[in-house]
C-alpha positions in Angstrom: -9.1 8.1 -17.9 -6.3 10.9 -17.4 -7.4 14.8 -17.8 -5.5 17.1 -19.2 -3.1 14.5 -21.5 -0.7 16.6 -23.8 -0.4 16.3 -27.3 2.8 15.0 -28.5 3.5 17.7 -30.6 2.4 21.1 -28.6 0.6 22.0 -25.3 -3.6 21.8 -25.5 -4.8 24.6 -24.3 -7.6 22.8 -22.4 -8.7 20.0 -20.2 -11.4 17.2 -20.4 -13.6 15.3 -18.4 -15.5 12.4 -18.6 -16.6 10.2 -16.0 -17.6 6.7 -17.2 -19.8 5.4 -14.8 -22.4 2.9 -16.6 -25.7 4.8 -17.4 -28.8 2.7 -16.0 -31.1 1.5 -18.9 -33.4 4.8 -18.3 -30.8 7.3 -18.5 -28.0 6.5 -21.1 -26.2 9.8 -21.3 -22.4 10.7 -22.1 -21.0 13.4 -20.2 -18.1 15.5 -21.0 -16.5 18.3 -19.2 -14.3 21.0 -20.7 -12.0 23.8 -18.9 -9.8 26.4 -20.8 -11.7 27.4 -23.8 -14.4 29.1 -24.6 -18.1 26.9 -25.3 -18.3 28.8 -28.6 -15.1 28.0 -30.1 -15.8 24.2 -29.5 -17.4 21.7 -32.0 -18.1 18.4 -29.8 -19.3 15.0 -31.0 -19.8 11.4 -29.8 -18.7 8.7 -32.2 -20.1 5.2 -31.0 -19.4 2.2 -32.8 -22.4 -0.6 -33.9 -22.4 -3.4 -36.7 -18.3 -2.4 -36.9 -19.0 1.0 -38.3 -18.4 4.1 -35.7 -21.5 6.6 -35.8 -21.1 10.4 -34.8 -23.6 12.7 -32.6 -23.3 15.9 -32.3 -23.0 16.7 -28.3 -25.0 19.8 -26.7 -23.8 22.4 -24.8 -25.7 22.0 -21.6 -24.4 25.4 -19.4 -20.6 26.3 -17.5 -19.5 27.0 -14.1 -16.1 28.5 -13.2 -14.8 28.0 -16.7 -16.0 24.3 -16.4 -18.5 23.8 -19.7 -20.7 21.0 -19.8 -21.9 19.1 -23.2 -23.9 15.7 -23.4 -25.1 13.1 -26.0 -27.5 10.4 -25.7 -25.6 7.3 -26.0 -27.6 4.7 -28.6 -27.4 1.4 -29.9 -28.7 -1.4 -31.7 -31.1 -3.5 -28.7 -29.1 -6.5 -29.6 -25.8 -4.8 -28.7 -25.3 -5.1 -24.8 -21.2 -3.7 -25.3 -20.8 0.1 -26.4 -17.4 1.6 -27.3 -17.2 5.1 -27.7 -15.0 8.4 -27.9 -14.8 11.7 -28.5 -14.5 14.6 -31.6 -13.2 18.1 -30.4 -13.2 20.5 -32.9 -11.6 24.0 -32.3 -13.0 27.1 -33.6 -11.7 30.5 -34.6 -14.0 33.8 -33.9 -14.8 33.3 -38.0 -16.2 29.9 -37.0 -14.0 27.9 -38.9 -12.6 24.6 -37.4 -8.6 25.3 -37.0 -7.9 22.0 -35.2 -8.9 19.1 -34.3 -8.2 16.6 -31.0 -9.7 12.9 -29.6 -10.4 12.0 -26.2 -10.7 8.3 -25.6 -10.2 6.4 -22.0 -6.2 6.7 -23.2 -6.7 10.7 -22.9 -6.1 13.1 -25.9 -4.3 12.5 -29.2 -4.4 14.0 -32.4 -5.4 10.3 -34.1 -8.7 8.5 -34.0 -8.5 6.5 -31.0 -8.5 2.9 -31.9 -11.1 1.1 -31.1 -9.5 -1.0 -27.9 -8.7 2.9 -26.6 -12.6 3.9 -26.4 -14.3 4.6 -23.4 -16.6 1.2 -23.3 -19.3 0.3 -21.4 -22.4 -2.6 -21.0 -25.9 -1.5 -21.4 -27.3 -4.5 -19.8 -25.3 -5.6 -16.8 -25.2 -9.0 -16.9 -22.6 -9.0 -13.6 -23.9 -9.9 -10.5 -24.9 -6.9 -8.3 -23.7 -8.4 -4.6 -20.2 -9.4 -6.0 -20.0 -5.5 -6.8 -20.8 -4.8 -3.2 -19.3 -7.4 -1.2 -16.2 -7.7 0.2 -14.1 -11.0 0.3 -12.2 -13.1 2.1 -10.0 -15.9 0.8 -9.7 -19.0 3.0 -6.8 -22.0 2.8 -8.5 -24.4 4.0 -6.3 -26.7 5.4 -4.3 -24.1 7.2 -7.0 -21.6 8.3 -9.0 -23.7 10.9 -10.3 -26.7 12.4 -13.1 -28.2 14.0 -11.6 -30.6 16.3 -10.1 -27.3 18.0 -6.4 -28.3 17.2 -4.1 -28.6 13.8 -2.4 -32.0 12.9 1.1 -31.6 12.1 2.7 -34.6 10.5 0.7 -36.9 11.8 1.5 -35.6 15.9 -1.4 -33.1 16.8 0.1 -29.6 17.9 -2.2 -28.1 20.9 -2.2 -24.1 19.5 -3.2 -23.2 23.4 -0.3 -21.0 23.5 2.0 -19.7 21.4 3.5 -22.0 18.6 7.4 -22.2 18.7 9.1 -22.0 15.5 11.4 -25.2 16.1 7.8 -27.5 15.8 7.9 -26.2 12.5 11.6 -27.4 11.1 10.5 -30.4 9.0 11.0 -30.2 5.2 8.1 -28.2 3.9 5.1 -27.1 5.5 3.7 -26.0 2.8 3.3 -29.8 1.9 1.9 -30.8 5.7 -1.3 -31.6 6.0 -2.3 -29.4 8.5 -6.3 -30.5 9.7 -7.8 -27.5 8.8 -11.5 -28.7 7.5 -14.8 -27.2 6.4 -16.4 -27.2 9.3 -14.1 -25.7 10.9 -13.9 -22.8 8.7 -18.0 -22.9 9.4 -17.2 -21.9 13.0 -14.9 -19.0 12.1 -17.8 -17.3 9.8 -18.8 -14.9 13.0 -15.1 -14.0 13.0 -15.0 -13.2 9.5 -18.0 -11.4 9.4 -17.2 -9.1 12.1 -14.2 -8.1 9.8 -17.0 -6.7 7.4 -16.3 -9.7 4.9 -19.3 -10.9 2.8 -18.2 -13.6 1.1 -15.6 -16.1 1.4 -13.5 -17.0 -1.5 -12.3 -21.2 -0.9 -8.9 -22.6 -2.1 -9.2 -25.3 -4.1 -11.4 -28.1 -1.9 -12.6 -31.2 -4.2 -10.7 -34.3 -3.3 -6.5 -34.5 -4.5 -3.2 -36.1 -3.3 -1.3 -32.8 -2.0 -2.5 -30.4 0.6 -3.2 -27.5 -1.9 -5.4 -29.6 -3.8 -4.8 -28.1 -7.7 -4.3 -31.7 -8.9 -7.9 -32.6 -8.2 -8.8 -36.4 -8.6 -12.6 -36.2 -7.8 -14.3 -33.2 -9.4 -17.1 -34.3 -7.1 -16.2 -34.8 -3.8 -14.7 -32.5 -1.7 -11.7 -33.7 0.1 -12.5 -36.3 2.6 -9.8 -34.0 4.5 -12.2 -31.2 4.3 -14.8 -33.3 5.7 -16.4 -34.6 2.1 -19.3 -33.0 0.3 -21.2 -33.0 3.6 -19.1 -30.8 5.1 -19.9 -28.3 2.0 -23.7 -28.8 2.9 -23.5 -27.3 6.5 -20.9 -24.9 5.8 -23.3 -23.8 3.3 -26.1 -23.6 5.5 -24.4 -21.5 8.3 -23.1 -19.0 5.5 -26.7 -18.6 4.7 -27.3 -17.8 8.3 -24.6 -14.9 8.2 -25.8 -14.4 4.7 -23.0 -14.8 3.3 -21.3 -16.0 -0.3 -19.8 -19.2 -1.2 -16.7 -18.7 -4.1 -15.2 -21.7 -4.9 -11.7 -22.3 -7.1 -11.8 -24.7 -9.9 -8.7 -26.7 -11.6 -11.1 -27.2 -14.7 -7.6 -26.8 -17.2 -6.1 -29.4 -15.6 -6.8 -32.5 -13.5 -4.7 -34.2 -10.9 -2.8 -37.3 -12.9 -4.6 -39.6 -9.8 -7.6 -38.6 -11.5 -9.3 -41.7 -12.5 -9.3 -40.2 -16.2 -5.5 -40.3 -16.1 -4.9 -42.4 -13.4 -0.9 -42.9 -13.4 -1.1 -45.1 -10.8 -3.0 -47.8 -12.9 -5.9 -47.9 -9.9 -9.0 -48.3 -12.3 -6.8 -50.1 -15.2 -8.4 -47.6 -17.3 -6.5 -44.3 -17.2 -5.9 -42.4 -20.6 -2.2 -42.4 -19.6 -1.5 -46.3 -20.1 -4.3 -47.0 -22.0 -4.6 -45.7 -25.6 -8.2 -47.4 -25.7 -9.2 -45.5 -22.9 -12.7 -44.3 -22.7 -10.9 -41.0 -21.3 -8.0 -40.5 -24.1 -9.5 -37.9 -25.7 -10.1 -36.0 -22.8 -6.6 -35.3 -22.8 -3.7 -34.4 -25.6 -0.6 -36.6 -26.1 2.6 -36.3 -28.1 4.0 -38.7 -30.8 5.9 -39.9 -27.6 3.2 -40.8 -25.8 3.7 -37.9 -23.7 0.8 -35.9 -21.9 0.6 -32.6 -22.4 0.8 -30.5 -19.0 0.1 -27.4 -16.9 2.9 -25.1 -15.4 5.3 -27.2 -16.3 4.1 -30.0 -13.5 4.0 -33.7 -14.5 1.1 -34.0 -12.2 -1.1 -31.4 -13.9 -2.1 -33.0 -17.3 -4.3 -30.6 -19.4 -7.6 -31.3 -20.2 -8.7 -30.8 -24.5 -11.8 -29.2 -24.6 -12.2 -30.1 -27.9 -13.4 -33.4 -26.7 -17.1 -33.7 -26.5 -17.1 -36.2 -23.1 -14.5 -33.2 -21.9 -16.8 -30.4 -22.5 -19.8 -32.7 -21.4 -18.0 -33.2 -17.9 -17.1 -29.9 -16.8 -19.7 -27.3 -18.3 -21.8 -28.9 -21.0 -24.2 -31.8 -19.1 -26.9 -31.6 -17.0 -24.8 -32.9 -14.3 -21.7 -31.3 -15.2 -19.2 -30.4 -12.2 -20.1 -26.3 -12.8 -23.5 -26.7 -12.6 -23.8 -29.4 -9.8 -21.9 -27.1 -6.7 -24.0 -24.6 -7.9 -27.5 -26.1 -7.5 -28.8 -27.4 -4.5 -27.7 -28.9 -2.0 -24.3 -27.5 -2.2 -25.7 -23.8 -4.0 -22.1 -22.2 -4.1 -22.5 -18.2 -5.5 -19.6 -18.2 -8.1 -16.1 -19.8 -9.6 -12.9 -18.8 -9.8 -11.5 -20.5 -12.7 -7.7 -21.8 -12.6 -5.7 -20.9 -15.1 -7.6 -19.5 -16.8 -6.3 -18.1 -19.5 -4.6 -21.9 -20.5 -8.3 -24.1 -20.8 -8.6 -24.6 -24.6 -8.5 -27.4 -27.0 -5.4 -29.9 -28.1 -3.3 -29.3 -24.9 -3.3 -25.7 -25.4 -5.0 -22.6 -25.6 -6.7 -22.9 -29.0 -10.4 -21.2 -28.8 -9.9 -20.2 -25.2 -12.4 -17.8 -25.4 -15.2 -19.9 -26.9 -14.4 -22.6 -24.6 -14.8 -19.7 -21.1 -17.5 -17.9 -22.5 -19.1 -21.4 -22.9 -18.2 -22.1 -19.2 -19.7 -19.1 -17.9 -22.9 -19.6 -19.8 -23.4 -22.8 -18.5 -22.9 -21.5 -15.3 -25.3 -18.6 -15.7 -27.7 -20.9 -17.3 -28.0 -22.8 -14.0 -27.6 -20.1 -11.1 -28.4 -16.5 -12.8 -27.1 -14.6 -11.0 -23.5 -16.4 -10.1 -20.1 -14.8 -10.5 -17.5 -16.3 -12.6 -14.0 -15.1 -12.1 -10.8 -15.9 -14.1 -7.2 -16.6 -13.1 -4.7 -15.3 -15.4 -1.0 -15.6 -15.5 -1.3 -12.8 -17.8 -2.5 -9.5 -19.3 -6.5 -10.5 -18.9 -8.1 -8.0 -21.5 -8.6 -10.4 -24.1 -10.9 -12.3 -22.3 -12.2 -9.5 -19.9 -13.6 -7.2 -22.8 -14.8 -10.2 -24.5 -19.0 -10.0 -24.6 -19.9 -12.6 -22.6 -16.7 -14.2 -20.7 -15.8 -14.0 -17.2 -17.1 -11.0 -15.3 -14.0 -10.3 -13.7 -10.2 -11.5 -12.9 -8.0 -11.8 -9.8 -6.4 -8.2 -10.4 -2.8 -9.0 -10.6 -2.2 -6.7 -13.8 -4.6 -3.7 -12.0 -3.5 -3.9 -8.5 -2.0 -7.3 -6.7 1.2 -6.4 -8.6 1.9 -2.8 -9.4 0.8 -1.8 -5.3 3.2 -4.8 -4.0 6.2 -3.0 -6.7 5.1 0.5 -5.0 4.8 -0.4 -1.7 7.6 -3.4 -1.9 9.9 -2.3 -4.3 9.5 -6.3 -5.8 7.7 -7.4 -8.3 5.8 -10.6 -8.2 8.7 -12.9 -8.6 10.1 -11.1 -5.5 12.8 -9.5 -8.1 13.7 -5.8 -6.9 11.8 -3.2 -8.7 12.4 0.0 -8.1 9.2 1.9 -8.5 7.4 5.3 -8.3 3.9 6.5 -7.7 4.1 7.7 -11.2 4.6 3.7 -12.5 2.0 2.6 -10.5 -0.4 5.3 -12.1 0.8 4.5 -15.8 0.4 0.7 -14.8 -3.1 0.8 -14.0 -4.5 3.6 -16.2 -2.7 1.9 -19.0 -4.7 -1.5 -18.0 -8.2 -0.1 -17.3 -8.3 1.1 -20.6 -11.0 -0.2 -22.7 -12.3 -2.3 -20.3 -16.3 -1.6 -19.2 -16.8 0.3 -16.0 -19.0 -2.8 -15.0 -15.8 -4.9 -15.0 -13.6 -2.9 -13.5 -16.3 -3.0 -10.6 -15.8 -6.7 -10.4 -11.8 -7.2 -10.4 -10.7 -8.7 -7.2 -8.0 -6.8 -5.6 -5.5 -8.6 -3.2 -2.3 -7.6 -0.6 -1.6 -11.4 -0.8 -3.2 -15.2 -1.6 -1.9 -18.6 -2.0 0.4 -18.3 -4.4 2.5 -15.1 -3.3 5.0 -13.8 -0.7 3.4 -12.6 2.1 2.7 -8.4 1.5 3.5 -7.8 5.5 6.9 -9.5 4.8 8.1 -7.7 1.8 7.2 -4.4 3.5 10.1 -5.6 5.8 7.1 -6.2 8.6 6.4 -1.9 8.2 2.7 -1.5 10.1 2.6 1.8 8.8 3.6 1.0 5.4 0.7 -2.1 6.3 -2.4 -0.2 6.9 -1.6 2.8 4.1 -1.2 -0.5 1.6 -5.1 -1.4 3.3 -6.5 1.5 3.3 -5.5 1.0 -0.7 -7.1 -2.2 -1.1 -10.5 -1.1 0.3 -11.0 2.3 -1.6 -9.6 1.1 -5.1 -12.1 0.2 -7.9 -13.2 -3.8 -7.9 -13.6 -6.2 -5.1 -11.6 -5.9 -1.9 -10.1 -9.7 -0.9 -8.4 -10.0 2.4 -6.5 -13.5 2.8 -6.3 -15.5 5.4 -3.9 -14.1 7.8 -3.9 -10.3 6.5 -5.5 -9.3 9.5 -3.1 -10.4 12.6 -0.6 -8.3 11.3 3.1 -8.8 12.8 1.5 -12.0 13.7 2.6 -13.5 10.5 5.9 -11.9 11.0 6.3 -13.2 14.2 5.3 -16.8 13.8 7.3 -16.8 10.0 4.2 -18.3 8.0 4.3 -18.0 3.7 1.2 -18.0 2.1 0.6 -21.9 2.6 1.6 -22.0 6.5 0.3 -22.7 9.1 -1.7 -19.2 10.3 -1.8 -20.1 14.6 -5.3 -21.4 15.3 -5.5 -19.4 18.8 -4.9 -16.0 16.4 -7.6 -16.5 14.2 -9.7 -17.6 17.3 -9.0 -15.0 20.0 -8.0 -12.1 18.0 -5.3 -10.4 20.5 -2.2 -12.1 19.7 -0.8 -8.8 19.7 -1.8 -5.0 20.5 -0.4 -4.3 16.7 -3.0 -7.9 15.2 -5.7 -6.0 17.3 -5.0 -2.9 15.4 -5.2 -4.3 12.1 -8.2 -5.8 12.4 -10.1 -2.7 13.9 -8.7 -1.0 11.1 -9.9 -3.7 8.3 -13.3 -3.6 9.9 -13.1 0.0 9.9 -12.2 0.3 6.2 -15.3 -2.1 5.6 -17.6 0.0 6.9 -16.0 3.1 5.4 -16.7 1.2 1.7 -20.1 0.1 2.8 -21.0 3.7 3.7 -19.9 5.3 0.6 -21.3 3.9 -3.0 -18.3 5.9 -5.0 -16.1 2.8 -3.5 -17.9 0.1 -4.7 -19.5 1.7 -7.8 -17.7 4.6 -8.5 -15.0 5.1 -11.7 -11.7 6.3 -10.1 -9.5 8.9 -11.5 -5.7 9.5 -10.9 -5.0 13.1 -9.9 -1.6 13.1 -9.1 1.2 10.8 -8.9 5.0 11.3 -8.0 8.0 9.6 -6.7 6.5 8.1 -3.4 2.3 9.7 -3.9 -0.4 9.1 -5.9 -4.0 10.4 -5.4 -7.0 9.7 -7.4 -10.7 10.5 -6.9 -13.6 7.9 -7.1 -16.8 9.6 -8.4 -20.9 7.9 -8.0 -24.0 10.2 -8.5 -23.2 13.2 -5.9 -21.1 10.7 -3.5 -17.3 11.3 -3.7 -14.1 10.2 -2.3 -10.5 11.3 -2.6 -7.3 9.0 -1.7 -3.7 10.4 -1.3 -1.4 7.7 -0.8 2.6 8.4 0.9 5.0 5.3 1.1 8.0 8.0 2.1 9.5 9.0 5.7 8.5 12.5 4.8 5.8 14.2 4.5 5.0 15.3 1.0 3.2 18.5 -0.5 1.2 18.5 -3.7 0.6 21.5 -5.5 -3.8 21.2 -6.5 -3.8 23.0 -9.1 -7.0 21.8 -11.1 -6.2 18.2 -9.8 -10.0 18.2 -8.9 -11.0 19.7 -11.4 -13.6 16.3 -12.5 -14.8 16.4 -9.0 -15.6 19.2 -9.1 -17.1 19.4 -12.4 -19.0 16.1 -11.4 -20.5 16.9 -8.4 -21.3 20.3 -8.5 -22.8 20.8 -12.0 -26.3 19.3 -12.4 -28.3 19.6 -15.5 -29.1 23.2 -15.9 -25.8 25.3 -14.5 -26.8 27.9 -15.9 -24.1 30.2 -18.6 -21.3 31.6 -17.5 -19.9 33.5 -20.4 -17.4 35.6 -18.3 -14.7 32.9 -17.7 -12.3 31.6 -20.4 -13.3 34.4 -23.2 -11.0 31.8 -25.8 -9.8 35.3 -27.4 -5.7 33.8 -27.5 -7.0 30.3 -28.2 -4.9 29.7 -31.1 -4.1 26.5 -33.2 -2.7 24.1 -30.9 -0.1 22.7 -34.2 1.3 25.7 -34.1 3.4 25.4 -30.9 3.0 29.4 -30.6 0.6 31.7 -28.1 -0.9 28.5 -26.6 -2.6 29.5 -23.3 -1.8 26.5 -20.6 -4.2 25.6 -17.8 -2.2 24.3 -15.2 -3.6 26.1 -12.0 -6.9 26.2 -9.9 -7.6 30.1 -11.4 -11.2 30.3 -11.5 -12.4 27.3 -9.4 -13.1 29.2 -6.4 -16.7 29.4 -6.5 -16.3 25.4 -6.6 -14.5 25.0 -4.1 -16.5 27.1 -2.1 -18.7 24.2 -2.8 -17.0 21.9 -1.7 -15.7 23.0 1.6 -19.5 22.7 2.6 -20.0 19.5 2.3 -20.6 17.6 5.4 -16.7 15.8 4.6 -15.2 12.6 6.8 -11.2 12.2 6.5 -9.5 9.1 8.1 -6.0 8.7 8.3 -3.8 5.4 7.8 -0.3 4.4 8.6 2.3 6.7 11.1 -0.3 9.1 10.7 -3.6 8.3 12.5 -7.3 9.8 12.2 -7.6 12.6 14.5 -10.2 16.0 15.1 -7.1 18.1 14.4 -5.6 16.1 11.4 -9.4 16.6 10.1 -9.9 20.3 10.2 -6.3 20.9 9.2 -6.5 18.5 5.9 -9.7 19.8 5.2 -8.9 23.3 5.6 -6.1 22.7 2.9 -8.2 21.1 0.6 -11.2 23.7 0.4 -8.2 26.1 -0.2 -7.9 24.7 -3.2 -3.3 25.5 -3.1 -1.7 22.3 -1.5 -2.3 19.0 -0.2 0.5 17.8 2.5 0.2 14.0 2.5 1.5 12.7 5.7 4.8 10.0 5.9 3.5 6.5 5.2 -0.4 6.9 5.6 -3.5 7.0 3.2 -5.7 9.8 3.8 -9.5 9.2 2.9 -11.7 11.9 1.9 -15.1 11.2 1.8 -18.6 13.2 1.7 -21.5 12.4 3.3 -24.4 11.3 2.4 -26.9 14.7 2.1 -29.7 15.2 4.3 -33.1 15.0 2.7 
């Protein structure tokens, strides 16, 4: 959603607004905001698109403070659509009335082409997404390195007493990462008052059904968790205290691939049956083969055969019986809240990816059809739109295109691979904007955002163990639209540093217990519970849409905006200090916020006598300054405004009054060296 987005060929002479943030089933109403022309000289309508077809309203002109105009539309549809697309028509007018030019404005910003129809603005009319995965925040648990009831890890076989601190050296065997470890279910139980006091919700589990290896993605019992875990019971009572806490239950599912000990498969020859030795298996079909005889496989692992979903006693297994493996961890006993689904993006029919999205969407149905109001999540190994904008699918993705990896390449300078990528603030803003577009607001709100998980390089090491660099990177994570995941581990710190863990070690038991391994662990975590309550305190974080208003070399800043509750973030990875000039950088806060219904006319600003065709190239008046926003920013400065502080920079009385004193100046915004400063109003007195 950028404002004020050139055309390619001259300078508009204007900016536009529009905040997409879903309309409620009582009030859907489009919005949009113009500054730098005159209300008369402006022709503006809403084309939505039903049945295929796109269908124009004409837009009102509603009232204008500070040179800000304001024009709405009643968004229709057909009752049976639940997904609206939409954009808009500006015409310009010369003092004759006749139209001189004509510009779009679509979720890509303005062009002089109809936006194409994956560029609108879209949204869902009847939110089928669950509302507590919108305002939860996560935590992601490895189980068999996280914790364990018996009080003590088991390290190949010898029991390691974490009493004290844990020397490197009883680490030097081949690979940890393939070490049973001991950590269980219940012991992950025990730690729920921990996590909670983090401000974590819900709990996000690593793959846990029974499998050979210790990360468990080759699952050979879809149901039975891991007798390593402590077995389905185990699930039962963990289940059971999370209701206590009342907390959510995610679980991660392997369901395009099994494990090839999988009695289906069974390379081992245990059952005598497997489709891998057996061409009259019952269980053939379940999986594809080559001429060879070969199976067909995931991520290029012999152990991960791919399952064909466009075998019947496939579909039956996972999604489509009564007792399918979806639908039994969600009902009772076990009543888990949602799935993560593994590789997403690869479960389809013949050993590939043929009618991927009929065979998800068909998942998550199933899944809905036996716990309403579950969340199903995708993982994708790449861009996710496809499946994200399709009506129906997943409600959301592990954000690796939106967040996990441009904020690692910002912060990092590596990209996922842990290849060096040099990158600016003014990447990371292109990165996201470019993939939020077209995507509803209702998704965006349920994309889980990640530092680090299972499968990457720990964040706190690619920093080169930075704290500052740390906690600006959090304070990220917790005020960026979607979900907010901490993994296991993210809170101790230069803990992880210190004890040189990846993202499958061994996290020290006594840390995750205690909580004061270090002054700097204890730090983190007051922040992160901090940050919680910050996000808990302020709908615009977890419901908000979020705007980019300025982005650079080592800053970006962007706004999240929800009924009259706002926040603004300015992000600084540098050594220095930086200064942004404002401008009319919030300018859609301030046309948001500050201009209700009826705001009245205000025919002395922006007279539109030099507005002039735009094609022309000549005379074209540029808004590029704050002039005439004063009266809003009067506004603004009194709000009853919080600002915290992250990184080298910490939250202070006199950083408070001296950033907000520059901000309600409305000239420049000094970002301090590596920190995130939050602004934040407060919730108005009745």
């Amino acid at each position: 959603m950028r404002q004020n987005t050139s055309s390619p060929r001259a300078s508009l002479p204007f900016q536009c607004f529009h905040t997409c943030t879903a309309p409620n089933l009582a009030s859907k109403v489009a919005v949009l905001f113009v500054r730098g022309a005159n209300h008369n000289r402006l022709k503006i309508s809403i084309a939505t698109f039903s049945e295929n077809e796109d269908h124009t309203t004409p837009m009102h002109y509603t009232g204008s403070c500070s040179g800000i105009h304001r024009f709405e539309a009643p968004l229709t549809a057909d009752k049976s659509q639940n997904l609206l697309t939409y954009y808009f028509k500006i015409a310009l007018k010369d003092e004759n009335d006749n139209i001189v030019d004509v510009v779009w404005y679509s979720s890509l910003g303005m062009s002089r082409e109809t936006p194409l129809r994956q560029h609108c603005y879209a949204i869902e009319l009847f939110n089928p997404h669950p509302q507590w995965a919108i305002d939860s925040i996560f935590y992601q648990i490895y189980p068999d390195k996280f914790a364990s009831s018996r009080g003590y890890f088991t390290v190949d076989g010898n029991k390691v007493a974490t009493d004290g601190p844990i020397k490197n050296k009883e680490f030097e065997f081949a690979n940890i990462d393939d070490t049973h470890c001991g950590g269980d279910l219940d012991g992950v139980a025990t730690m729920l008052p921990y996590i909670r006091s983090l401000g974590c919700d819900s709990i996000y589990l690593s793959p846990i059904f029974k499998a050979s290896t210790v990360h468990k993605f080759d699952t050979e019992d879809y149901d039975m968790v891991d007798p390593h875990f402590g077995g389905n019971g185990a699930l039962k009572r963990l289940r059971t205290v999370a209701l206590g806490y009342e907390m959510k239950i995610i679980l991660h599912g392997t369901f395009n691939h099994t494990g090839d000990s999988h009695p289906w498969f069974d390379r081992q020859e245990r059952t005598g049956k497997g489709a891998l030795r057996h061409k009259d298996s019952p269980y053939r079909e379940m999986y594809t083969f080559t001429s060879e005889g070969e199976p067909y496989i995931s991520d290029g692992k012999a152990n991960y055969p791919k399952l064909d979903y466009s075998s019947y006693l496939t579909r039956h297994a996972i999604f489509e019986g009564e007792n399918s493996i979806i639908k039994k961890w969600l009902r009772a006993p076990y009543g888990i809240d949602g799935w993560v689904i593994d590789d997403a993006s690869q479960v389809g029919d013949d050993g590939k990816a043929k009618n991927n999205l009929e065979r998800l969407s068909a998942m998550c149905q199933s899944a809905r059809n036996s716990h309403l109001d579950c969340l199903m999540l995708g993982q994708f190994g790449s861009d996710p739109r496809y499946a994200i904008c399709s009506e129906g699918n997943v409600d959301g993705t592990i954000n690796y295109t939106g967040f996990i990896s441009p904020i690692r390449a910002f912060f990092g300078g590596v990209n996922l691979h842990g290849d060096p990528t040099p990158y600016t603030g003014d990447d990371l803003r292109r990165a996201c904007e470019e993939f939020s577009v077209g995507v509803s607001q209702q998704v965006k709100l349920c994309l889980v955002n990640q530092l680090d998980n299972c499968k990457i390089s720990r964040f706190y090491d690619i920093i080169g163990a930075d704290k500052y660099l740390y906690l600006a990177a959090l304070a990220c994570l917790f005020t960026w639209r979607g979900i907010p995941c901490v993994y296991q581990g993210d809170e101790l710190g230069d803990v992880i540093d210190k004890y040189q863990v990846g993202p499958r070690s061994l996290i020290p038991f006594t840390a995750m217990k205690d909580r004061h391994v270090s002054v700097n662990s204890n730090d983190v975590q007051n922040v992160i519970t901090e940050l919680s309550q910050i996000r808990r305190n302020n709908p615009s974080f977890s419901k908000g849409s979020m705007l980019f208003v300025c982005a650079g070399g080592s800053y970006f800043g962007y706004i999240r905006l929800y009924e009259n509750r706002f926040s603004i973030v300015f992000v600084n990875a540098s050594k220095q200090q930086v200064k942004v000039e404002q401008g009319s950088m919030l300018f859609p806060l301030l046309a948001a916020i500050y201009m209700p219904d009826d705001c009245g006319n205000d025919d002395t600003q922006d007279s539109g006598e030099d507005l002039l065709i735009p094609l022309s190239g000549r005379n074209v008046r540029r808004v590029d300054h704050g002039e005439g926003l004063e009266g809003l920013y009067a506004m603004l400065a009194r709000e009853t405004i919080k600002v915290h502080c992250y990184g080298a920079t910490r939250s202070s009385k006199e950083f408070e009054e001296k950033f907000l004193k520059e901000l309600s100046n409305g000239k420049t915004i000094t970002i301090p060296p590596r920190s995130t400063v939050i602004v934040s109003n407060q919730k108005k007195k009745a």
